[in-house]
LOROKE-723593 format. One record per residue (C-alpha): y, x, z. Coordinates in nm, 3 decimals. Each point is the difference from the previous one (the first is absolute). Example, Ala and Ser with C-alpha at 12.3 -4.5 7.8 and 13.67 -1.06 7.14 Angstrom:
{{-0.450,1.230,0.780}}
{{0.344,0.137,-0.066}}
% end
This chain:
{{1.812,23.792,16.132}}
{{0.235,-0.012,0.324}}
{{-0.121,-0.119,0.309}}
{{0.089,-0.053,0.349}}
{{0.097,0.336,0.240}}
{{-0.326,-0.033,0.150}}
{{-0.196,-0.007,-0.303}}
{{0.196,0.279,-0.185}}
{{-0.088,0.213,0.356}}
{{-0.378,-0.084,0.006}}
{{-0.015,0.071,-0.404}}
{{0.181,0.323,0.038}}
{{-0.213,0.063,0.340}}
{{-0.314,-0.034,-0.214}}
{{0.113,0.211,-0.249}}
{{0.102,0.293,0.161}}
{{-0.173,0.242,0.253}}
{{0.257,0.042,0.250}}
{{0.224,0.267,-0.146}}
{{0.343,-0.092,-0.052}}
{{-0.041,0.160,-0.390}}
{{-0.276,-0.267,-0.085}}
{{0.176,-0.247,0.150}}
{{0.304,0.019,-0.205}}
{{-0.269,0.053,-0.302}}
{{-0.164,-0.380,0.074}}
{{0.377,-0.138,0.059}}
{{0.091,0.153,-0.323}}
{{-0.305,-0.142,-0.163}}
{{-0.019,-0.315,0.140}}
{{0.369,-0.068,-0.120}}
{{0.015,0.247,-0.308}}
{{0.127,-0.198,-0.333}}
{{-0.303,0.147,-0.188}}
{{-0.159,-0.231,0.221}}
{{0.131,-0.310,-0.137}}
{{-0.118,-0.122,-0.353}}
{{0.307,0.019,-0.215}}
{{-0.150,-0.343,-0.098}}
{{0.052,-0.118,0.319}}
{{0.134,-0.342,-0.011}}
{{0.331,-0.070,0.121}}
{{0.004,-0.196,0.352}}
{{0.222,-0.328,0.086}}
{{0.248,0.026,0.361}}
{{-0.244,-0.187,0.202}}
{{-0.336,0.256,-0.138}}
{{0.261,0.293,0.049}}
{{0.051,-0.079,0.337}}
{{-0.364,-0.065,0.096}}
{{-0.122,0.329,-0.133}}
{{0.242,0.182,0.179}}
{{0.042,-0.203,0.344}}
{{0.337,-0.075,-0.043}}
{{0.158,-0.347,-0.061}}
{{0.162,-0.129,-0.308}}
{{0.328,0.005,0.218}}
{{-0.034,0.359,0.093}}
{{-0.071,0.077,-0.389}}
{{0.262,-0.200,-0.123}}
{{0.277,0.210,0.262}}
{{-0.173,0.314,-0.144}}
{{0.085,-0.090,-0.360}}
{{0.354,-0.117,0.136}}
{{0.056,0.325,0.157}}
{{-0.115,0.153,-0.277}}
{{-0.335,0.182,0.103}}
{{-0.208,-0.148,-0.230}}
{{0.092,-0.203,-0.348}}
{{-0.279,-0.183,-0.163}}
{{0.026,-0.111,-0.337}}
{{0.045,-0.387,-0.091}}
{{-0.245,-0.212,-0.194}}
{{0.108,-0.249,-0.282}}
{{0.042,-0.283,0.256}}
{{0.190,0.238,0.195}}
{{-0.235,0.075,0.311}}
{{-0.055,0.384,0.128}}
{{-0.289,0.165,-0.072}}
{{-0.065,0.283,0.185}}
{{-0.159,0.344,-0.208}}
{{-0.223,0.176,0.116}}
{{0.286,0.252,0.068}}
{{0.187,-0.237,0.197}}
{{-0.339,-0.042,0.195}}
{{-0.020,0.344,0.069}}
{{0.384,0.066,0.108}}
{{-0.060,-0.336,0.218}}
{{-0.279,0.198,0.186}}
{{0.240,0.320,0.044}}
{{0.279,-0.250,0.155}}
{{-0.243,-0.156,0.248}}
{{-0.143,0.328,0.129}}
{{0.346,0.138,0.030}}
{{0.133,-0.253,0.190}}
{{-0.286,-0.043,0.214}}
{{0.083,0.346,0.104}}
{{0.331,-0.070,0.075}}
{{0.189,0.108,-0.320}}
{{0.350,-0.219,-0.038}}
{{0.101,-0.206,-0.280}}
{{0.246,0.277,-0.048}}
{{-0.247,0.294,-0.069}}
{{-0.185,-0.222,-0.192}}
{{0.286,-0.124,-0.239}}
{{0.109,0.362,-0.015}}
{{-0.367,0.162,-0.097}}
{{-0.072,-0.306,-0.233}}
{{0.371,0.044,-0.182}}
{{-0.138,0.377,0.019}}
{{-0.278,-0.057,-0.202}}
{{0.103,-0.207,-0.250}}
{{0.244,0.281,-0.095}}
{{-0.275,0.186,-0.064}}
{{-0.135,0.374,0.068}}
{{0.331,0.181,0.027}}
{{0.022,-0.201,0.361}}
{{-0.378,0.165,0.123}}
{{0.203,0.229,0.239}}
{{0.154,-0.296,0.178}}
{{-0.303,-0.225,0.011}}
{{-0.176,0.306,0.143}}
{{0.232,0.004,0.288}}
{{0.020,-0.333,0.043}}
{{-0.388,-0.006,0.058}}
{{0.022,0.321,0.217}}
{{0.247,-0.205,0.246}}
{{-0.220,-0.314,-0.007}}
{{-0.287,0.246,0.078}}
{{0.163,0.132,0.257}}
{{0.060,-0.353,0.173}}
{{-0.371,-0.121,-0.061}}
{{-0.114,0.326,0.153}}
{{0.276,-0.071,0.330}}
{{-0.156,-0.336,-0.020}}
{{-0.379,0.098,0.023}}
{{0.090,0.250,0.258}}
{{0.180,-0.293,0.184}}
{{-0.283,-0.221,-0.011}}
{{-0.291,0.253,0.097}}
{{0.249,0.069,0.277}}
{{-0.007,-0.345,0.110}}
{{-0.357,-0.070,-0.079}}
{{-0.107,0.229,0.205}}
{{0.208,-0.131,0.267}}
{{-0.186,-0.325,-0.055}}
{{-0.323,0.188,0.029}}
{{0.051,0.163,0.317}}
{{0.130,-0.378,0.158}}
{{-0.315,-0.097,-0.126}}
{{-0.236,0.254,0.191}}
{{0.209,-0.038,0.302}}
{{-0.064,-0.379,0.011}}
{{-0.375,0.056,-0.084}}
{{-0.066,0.123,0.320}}
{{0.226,-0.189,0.164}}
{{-0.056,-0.368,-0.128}}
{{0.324,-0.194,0.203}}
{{0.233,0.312,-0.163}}
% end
């Protein structure tokens, strides 16, 4: 169901053929809800956190900052939907990209008021976008740098 950053990449790397459109197709089917059985048992803190690489702290501070808020069993113990799975995965991929606790609590409070609030969540994307896409150009930038240091000390082993 959700899986480590490097997994998620090599699934959606398999899945596509290079164009950014069928890339965002295998993201969006690899984490669509028609994906998940409605039947789909609900998960325990400690299964929650291994399926999406996170630790129980980290889900527990999500649920305290209210992000995420998975129902409670008879003997009182979350159990995570597989909803809550899903919006889990969406919270680690946006902060791996940098997105702040802020954003996020503002998009999720977004959301849960429902589609009248698509205009703002649309902007809100557009400005992470933005970011990722500074970031990517950042890294290439210095990856490339790294490259270059590379070829230079190739030829010149004591560099």
């Amino acid at each position: 169901m959700a899986m480590a950053t490097e997994a998620l990449i090599e699934r959606i790397l398999a899945a596509s053929d290079g164009s950014s459109s069928s890339t965002i197709d295998a993201l969006h089917e690899l984490l669509d809800d028609a994906a998940i059985e409605a039947s789909t048992v609900p998960r325990g803190v400690a299964e929650a956190a291994r399926l999406v690489g996170l630790s129980t702290h980290t889900l527990r501070y999500y649920e305290q900052e209210g992000l995420v808020r998975p129902a409670r069993n008879a003997s009182g113990y979350r159990e995570y939907s597989a909803s809550d799975l899903r919006r889990l995965v969406f919270l680690t991929r946006m902060r791996l990209s940098g997105m702040t606790m802020t954003d996020l609590k503002r998009y999720i409070s977004l959301v849960e008021q429902g589609p009248s609030t698509v205009t703002e969540r649309r902007r809100i994307m557009r400005d992470q976008h933005d970011r990722i896409t500074r970031q990517i150009r950042e890294l290439s930038l210095a990856l490339e740098t790294t490259e270059y240091k590379i070829r230079v000390y190739n030829g010149h082993p004591e560099g």
